[in-house]
PDB file of N, CA, C and O in Angstrom:
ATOM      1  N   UNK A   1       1.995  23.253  -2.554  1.00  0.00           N
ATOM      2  CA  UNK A   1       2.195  23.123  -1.119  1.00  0.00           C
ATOM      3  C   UNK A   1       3.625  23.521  -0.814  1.00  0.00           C
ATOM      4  O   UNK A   1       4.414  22.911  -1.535  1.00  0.00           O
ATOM      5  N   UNK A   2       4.341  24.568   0.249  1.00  0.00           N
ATOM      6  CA  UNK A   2       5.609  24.703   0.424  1.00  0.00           C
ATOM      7  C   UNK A   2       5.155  23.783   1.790  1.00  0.00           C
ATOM      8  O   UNK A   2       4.255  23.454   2.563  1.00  0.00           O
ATOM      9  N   UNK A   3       7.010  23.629   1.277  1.00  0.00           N
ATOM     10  CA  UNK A   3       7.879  22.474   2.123  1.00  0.00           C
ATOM     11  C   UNK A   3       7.964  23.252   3.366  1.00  0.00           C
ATOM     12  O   UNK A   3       8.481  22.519   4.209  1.00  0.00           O
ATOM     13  N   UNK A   4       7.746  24.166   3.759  1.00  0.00           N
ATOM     14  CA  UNK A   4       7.902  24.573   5.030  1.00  0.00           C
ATOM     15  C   UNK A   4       7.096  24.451   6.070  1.00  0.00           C
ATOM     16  O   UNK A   4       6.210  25.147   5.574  1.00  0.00           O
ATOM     17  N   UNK A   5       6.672  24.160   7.066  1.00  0.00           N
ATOM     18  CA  UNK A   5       5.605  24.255   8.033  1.00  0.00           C
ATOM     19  C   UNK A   5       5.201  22.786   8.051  1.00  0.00           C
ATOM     20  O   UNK A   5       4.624  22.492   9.098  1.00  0.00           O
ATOM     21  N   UNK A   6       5.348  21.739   7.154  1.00  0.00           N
ATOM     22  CA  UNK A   6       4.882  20.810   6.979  1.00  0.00           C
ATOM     23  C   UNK A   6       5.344  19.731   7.748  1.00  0.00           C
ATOM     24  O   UNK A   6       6.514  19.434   7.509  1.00  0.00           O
ATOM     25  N   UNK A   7       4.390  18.595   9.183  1.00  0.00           N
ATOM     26  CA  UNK A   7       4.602  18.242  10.436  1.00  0.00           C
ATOM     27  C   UNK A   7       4.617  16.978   9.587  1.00  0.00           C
ATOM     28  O   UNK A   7       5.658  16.348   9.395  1.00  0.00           O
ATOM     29  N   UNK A   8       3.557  16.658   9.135  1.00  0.00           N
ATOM     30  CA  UNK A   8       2.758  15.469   8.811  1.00  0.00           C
ATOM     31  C   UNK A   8       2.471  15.284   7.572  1.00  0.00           C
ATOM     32  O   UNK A   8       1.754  16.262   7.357  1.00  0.00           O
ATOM     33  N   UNK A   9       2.564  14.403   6.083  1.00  0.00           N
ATOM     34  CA  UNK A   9       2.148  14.062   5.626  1.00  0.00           C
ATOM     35  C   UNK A   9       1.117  12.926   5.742  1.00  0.00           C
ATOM     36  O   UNK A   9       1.402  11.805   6.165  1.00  0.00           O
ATOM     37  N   UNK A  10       0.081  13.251   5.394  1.00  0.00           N
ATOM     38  CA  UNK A  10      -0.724  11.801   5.060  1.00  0.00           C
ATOM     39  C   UNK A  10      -1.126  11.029   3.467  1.00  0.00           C
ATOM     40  O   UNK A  10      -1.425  11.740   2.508  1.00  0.00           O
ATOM     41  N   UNK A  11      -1.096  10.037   3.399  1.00  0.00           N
ATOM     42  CA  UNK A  11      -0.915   9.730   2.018  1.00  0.00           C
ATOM     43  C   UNK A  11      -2.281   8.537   1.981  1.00  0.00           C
ATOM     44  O   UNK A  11      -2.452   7.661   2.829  1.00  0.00           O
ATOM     45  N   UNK A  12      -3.028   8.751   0.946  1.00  0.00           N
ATOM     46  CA  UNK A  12      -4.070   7.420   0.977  1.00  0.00           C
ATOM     47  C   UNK A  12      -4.291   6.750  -0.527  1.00  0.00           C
ATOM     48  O   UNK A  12      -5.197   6.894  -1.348  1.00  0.00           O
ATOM     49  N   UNK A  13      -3.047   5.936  -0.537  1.00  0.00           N
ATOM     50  CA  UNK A  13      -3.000   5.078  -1.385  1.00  0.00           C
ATOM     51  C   UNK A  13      -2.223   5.868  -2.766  1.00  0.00           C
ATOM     52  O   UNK A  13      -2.125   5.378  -3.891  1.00  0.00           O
ATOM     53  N   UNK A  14      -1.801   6.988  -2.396  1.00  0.00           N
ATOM     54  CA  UNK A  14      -1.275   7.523  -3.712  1.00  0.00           C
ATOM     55  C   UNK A  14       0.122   6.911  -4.016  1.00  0.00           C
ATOM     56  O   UNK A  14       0.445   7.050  -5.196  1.00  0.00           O
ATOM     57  N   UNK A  15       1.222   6.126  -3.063  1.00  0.00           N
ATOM     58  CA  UNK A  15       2.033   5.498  -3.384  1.00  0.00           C
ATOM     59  C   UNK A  15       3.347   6.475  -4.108  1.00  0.00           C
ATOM     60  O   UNK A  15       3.530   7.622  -3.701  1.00  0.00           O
ATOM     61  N   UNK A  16       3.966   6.047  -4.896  1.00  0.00           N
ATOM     62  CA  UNK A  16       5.166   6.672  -5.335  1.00  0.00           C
ATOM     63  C   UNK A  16       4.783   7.611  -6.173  1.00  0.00           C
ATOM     64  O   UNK A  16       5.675   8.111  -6.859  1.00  0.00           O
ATOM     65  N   UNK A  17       3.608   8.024  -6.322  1.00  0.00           N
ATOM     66  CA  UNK A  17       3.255   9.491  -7.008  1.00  0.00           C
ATOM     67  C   UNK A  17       2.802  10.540  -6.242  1.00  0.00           C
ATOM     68  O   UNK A  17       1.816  11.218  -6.533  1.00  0.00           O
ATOM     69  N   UNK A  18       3.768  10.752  -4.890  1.00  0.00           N
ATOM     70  CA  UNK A  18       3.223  11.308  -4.107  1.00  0.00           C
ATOM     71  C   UNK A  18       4.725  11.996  -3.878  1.00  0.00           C
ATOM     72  O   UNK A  18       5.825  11.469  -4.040  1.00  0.00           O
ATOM     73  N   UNK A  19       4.374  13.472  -3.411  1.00  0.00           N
ATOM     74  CA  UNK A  19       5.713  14.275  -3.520  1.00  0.00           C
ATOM     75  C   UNK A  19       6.825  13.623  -2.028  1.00  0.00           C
ATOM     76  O   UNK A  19       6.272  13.413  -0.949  1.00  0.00           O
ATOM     77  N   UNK A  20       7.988  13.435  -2.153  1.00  0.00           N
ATOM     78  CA  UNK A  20       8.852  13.195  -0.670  1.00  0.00           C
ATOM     79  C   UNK A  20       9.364  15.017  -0.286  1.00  0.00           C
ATOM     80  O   UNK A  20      10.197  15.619  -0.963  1.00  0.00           O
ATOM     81  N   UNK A  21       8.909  15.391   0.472  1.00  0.00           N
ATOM     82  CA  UNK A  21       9.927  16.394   1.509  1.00  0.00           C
ATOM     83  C   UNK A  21      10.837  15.709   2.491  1.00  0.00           C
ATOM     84  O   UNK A  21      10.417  15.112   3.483  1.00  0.00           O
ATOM     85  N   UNK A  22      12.159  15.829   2.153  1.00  0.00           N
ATOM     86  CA  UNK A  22      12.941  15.408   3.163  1.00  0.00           C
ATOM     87  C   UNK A  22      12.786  15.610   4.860  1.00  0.00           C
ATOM     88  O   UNK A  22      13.220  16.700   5.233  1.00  0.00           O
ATOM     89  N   UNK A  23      12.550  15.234   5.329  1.00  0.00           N
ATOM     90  CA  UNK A  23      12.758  14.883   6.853  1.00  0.00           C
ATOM     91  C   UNK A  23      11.587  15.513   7.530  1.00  0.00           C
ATOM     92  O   UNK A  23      11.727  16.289   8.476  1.00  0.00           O
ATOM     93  N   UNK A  24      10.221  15.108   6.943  1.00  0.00           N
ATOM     94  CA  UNK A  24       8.856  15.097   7.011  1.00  0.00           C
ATOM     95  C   UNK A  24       8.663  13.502   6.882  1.00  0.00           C
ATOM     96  O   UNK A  24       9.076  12.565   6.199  1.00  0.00           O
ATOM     97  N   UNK A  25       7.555  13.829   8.232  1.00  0.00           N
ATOM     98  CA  UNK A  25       6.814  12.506   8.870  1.00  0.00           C
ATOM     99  C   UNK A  25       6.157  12.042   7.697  1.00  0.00           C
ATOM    100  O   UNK A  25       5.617  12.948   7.063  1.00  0.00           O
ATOM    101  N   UNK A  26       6.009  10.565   7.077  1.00  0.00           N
ATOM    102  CA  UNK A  26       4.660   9.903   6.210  1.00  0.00           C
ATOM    103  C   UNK A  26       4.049   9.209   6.932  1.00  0.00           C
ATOM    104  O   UNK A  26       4.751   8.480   7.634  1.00  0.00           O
ATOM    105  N   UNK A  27       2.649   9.102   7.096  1.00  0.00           N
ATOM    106  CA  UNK A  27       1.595   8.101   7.011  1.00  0.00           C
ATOM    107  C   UNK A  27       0.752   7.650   5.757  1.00  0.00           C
ATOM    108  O   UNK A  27       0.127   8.414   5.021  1.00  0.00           O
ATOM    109  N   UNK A  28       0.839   6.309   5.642  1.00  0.00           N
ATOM    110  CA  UNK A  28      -0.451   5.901   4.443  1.00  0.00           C
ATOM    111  C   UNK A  28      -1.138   5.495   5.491  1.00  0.00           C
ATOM    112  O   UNK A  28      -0.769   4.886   6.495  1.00  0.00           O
ATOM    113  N   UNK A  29      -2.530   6.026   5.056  1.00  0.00           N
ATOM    114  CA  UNK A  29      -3.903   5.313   5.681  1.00  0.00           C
ATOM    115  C   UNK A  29      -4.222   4.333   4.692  1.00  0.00           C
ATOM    116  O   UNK A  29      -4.023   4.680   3.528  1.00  0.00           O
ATOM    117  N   UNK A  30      -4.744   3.005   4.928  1.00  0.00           N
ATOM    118  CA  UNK A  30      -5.039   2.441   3.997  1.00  0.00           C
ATOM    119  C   UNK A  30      -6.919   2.254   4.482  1.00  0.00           C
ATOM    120  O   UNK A  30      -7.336   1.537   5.392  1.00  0.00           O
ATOM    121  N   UNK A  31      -7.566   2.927   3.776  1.00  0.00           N
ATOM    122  CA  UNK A  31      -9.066   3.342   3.829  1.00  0.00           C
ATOM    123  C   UNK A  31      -9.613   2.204   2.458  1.00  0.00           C
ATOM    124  O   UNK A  31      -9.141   1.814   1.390  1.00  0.00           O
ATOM    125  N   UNK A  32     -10.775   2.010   3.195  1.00  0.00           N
ATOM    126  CA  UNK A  32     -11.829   1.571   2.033  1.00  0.00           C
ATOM    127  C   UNK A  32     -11.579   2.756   0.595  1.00  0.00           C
ATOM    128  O   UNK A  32     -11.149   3.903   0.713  1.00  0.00           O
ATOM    129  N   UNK A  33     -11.863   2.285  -0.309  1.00  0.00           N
ATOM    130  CA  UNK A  33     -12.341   3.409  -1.365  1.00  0.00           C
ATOM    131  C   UNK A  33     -13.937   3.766  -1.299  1.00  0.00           C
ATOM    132  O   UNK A  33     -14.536   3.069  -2.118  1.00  0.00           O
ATOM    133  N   UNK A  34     -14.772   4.604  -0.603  1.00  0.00           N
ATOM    134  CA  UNK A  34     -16.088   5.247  -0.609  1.00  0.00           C
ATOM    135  C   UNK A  34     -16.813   4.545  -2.045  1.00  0.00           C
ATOM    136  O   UNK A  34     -17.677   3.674  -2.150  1.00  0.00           O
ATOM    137  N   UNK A  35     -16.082   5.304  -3.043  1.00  0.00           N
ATOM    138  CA  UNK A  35     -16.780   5.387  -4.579  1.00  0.00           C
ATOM    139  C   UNK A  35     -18.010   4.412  -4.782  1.00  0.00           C
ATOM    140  O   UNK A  35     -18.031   3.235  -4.421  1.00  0.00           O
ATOM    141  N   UNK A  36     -19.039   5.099  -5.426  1.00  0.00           N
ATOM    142  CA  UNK A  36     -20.114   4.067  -5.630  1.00  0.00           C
ATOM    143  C   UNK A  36     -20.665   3.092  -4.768  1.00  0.00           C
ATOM    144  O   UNK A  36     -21.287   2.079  -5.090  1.00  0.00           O
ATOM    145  N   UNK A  37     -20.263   3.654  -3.215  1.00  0.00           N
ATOM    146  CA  UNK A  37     -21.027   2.606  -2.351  1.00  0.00           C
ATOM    147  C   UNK A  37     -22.098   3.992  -1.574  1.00  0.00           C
ATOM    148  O   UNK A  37     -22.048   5.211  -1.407  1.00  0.00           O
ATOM    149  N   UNK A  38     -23.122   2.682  -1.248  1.00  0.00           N
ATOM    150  CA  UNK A  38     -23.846   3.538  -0.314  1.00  0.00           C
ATOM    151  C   UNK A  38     -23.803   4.511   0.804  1.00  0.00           C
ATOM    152  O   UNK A  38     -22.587   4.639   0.943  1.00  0.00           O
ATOM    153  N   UNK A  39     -24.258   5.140   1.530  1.00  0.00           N
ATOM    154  CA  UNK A  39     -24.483   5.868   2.411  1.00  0.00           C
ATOM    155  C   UNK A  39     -24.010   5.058   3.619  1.00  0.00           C
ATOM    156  O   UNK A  39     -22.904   5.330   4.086  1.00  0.00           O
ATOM    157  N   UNK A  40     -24.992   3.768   4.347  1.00  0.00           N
ATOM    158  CA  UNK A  40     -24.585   3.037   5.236  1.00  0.00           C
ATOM    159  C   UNK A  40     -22.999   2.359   5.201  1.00  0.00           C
ATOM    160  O   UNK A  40     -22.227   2.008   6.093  1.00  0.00           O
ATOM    161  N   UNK A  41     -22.916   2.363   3.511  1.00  0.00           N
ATOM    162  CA  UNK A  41     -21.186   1.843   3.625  1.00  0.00           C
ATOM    163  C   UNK A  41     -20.216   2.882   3.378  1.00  0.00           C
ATOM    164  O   UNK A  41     -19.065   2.568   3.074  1.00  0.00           O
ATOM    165  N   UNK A  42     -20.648   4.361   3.501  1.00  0.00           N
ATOM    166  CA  UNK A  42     -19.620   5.127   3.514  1.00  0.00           C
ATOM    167  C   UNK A  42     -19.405   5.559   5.009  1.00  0.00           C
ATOM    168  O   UNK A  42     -18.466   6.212   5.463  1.00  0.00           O
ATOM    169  N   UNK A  43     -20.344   5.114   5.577  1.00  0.00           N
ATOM    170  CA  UNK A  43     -19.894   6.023   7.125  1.00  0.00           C
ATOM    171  C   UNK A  43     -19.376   5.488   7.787  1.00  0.00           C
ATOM    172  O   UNK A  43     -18.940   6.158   8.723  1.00  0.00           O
ATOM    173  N   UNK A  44     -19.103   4.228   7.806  1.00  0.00           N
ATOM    174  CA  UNK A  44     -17.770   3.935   8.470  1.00  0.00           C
ATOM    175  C   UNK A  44     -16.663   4.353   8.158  1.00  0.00           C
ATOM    176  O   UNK A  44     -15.923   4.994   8.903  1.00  0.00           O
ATOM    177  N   UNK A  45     -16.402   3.988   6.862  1.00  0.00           N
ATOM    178  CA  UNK A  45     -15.256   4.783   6.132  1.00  0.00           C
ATOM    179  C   UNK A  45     -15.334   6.117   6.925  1.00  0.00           C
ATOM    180  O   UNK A  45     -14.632   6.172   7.935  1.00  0.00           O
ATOM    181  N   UNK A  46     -15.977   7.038   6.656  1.00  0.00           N
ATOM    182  CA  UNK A  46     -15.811   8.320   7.321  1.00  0.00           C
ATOM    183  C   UNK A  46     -15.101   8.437   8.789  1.00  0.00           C
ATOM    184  O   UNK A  46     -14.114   8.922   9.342  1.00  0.00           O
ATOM    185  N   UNK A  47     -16.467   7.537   9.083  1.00  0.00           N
ATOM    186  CA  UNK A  47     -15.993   7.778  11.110  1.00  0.00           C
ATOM    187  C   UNK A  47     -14.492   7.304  11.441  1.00  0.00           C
ATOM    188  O   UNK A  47     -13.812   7.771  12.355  1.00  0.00           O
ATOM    189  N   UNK A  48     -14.071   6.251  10.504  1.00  0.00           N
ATOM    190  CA  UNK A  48     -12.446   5.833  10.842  1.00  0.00           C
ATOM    191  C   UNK A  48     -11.574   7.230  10.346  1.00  0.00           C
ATOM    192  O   UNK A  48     -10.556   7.612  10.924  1.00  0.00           O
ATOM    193  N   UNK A  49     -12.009   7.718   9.496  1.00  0.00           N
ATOM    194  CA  UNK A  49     -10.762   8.498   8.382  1.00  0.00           C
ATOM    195  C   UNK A  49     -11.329  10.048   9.944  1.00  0.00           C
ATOM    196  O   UNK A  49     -10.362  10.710  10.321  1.00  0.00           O
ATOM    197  N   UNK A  50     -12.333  10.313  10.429  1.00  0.00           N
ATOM    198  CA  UNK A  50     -12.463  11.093  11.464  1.00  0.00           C
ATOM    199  C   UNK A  50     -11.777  10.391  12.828  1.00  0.00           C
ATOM    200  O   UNK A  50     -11.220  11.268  13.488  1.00  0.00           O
ATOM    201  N   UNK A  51     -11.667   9.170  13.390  1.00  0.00           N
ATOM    202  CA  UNK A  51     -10.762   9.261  14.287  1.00  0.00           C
ATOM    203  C   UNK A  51      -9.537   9.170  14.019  1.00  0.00           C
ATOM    204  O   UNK A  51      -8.775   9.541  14.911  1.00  0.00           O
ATOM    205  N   UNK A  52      -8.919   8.648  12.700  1.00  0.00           N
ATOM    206  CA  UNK A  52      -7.039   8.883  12.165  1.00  0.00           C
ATOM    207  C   UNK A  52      -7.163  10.532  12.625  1.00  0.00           C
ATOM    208  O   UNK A  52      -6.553  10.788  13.663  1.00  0.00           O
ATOM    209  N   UNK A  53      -7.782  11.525  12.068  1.00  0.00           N
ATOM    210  CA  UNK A  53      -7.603  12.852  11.626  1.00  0.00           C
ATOM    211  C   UNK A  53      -7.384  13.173  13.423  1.00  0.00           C
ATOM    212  O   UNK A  53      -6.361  13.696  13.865  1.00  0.00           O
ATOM    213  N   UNK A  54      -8.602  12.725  14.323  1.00  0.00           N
ATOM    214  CA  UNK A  54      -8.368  13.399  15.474  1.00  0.00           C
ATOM    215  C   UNK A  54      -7.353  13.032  16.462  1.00  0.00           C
ATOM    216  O   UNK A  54      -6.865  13.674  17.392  1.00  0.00           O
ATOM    217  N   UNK A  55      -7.099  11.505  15.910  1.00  0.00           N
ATOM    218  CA  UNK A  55      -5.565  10.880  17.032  1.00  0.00           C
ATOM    219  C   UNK A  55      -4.553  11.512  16.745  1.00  0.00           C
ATOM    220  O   UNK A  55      -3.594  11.767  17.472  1.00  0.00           O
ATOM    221  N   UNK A  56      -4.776  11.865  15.382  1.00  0.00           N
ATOM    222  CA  UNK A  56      -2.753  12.483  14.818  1.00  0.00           C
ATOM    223  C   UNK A  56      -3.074  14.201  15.178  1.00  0.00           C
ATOM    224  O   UNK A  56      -2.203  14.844  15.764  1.00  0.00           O
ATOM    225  N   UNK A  57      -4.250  14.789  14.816  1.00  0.00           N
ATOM    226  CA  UNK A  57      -4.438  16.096  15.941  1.00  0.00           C
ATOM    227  C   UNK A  57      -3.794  16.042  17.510  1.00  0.00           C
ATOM    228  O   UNK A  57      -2.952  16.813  17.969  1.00  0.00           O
ATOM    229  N   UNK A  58      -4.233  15.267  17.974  1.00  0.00           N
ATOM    230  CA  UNK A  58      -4.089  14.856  19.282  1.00  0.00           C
ATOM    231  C   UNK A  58      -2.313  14.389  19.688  1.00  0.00           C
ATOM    232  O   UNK A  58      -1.751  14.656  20.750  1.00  0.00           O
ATOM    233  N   UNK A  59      -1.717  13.656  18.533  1.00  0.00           N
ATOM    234  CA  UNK A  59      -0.475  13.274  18.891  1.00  0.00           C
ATOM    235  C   UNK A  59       0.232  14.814  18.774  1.00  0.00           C
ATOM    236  O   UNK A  59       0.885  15.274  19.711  1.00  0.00           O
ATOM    237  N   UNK A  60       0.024  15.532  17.537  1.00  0.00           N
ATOM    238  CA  UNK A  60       0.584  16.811  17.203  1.00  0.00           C
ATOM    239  C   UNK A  60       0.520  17.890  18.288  1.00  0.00           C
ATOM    240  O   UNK A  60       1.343  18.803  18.230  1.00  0.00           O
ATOM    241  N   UNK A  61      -0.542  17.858  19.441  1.00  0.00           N
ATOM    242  CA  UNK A  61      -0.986  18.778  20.796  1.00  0.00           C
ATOM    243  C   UNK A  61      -1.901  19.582  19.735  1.00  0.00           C
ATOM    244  O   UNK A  61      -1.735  20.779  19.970  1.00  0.00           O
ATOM    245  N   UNK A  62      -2.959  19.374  18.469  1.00  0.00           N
ATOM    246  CA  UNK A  62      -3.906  20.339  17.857  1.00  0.00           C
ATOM    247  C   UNK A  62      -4.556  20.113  18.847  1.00  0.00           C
ATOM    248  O   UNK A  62      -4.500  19.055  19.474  1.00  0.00           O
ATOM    249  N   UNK A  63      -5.472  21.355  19.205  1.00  0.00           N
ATOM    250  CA  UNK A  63      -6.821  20.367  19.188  1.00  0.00           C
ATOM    251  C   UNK A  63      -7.715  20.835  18.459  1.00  0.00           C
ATOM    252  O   UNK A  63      -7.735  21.837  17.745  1.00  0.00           O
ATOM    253  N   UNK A  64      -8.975  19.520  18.819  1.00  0.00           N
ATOM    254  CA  UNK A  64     -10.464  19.801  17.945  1.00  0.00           C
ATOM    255  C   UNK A  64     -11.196  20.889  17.954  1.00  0.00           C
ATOM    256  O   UNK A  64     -11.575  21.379  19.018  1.00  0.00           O
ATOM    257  N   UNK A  65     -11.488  21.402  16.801  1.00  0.00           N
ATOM    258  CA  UNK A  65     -12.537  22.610  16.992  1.00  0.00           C
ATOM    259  C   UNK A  65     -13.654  22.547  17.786  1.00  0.00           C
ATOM    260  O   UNK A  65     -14.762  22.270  17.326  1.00  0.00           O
ATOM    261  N   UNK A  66     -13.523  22.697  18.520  1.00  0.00           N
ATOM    262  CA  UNK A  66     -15.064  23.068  19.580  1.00  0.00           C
ATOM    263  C   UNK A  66     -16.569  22.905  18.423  1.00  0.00           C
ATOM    264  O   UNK A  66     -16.977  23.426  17.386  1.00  0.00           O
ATOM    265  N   UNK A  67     -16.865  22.160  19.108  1.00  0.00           N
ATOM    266  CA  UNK A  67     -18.363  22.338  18.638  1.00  0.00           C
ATOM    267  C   UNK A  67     -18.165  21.542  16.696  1.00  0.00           C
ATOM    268  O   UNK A  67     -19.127  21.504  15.929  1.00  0.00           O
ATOM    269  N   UNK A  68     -17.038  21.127  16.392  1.00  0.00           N
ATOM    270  CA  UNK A  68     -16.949  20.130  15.239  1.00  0.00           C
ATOM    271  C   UNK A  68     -18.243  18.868  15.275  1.00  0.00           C
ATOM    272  O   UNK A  68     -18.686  18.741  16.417  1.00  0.00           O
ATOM    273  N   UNK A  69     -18.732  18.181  14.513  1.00  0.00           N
ATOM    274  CA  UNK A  69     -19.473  17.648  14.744  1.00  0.00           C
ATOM    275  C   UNK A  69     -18.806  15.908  14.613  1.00  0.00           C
ATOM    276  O   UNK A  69     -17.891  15.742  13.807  1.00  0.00           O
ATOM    277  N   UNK A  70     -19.157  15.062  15.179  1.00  0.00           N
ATOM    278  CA  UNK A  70     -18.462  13.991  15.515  1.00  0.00           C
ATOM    279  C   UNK A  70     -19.173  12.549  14.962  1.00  0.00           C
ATOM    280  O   UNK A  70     -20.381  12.696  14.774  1.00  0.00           O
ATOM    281  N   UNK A  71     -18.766  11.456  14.723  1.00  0.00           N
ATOM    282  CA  UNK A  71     -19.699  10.314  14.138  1.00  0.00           C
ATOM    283  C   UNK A  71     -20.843  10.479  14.685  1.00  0.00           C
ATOM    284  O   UNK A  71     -21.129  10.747  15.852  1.00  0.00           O
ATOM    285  N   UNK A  72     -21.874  10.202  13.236  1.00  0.00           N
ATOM    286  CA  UNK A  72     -23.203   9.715  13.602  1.00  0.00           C
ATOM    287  C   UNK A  72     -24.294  10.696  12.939  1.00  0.00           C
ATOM    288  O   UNK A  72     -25.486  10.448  12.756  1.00  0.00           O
ATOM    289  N   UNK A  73     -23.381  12.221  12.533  1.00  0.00           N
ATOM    290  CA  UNK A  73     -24.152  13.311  12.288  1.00  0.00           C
ATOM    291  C   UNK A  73     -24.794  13.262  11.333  1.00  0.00           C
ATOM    292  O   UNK A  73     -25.524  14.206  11.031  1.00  0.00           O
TER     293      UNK A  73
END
């Protein structure tokens, strides 16, 4: 990954094994771990880790791809 262009880090649970670029934004999400759970217990997980992705789009002025598909699909 170059250090250049880079707005936002996001970090999920990787902790101090995770590279620092100086004077780049961090977030840890702290998410369920998915692994070995069901279907009904991964989609929440999902639908949260899909609205983090679209609020910090949204704080950044991205926006959503048109026609992306949204919880529930």
């Amino acid at each position: 990954m170059a250090e250049r262009g880079i707005d936002v880090v996001v970090t999920m649970g990787c902790g101090d094994a995770c590279p620092v670029f100086p004077g780049t934004r961090y977030e840890n999400w702290d998410l369920d771990d998915p692994a070995g759970r069901d279907l009904a217990a991964v989609r929440p997980i999902r639908d949260d880790l899909e609205r983090r992705v679209r609020a910090l789009l949204g704080e950044l002025g991205v926006a959503a791809l048109r026609g992306a598909p949204g919880p529930g699909r």
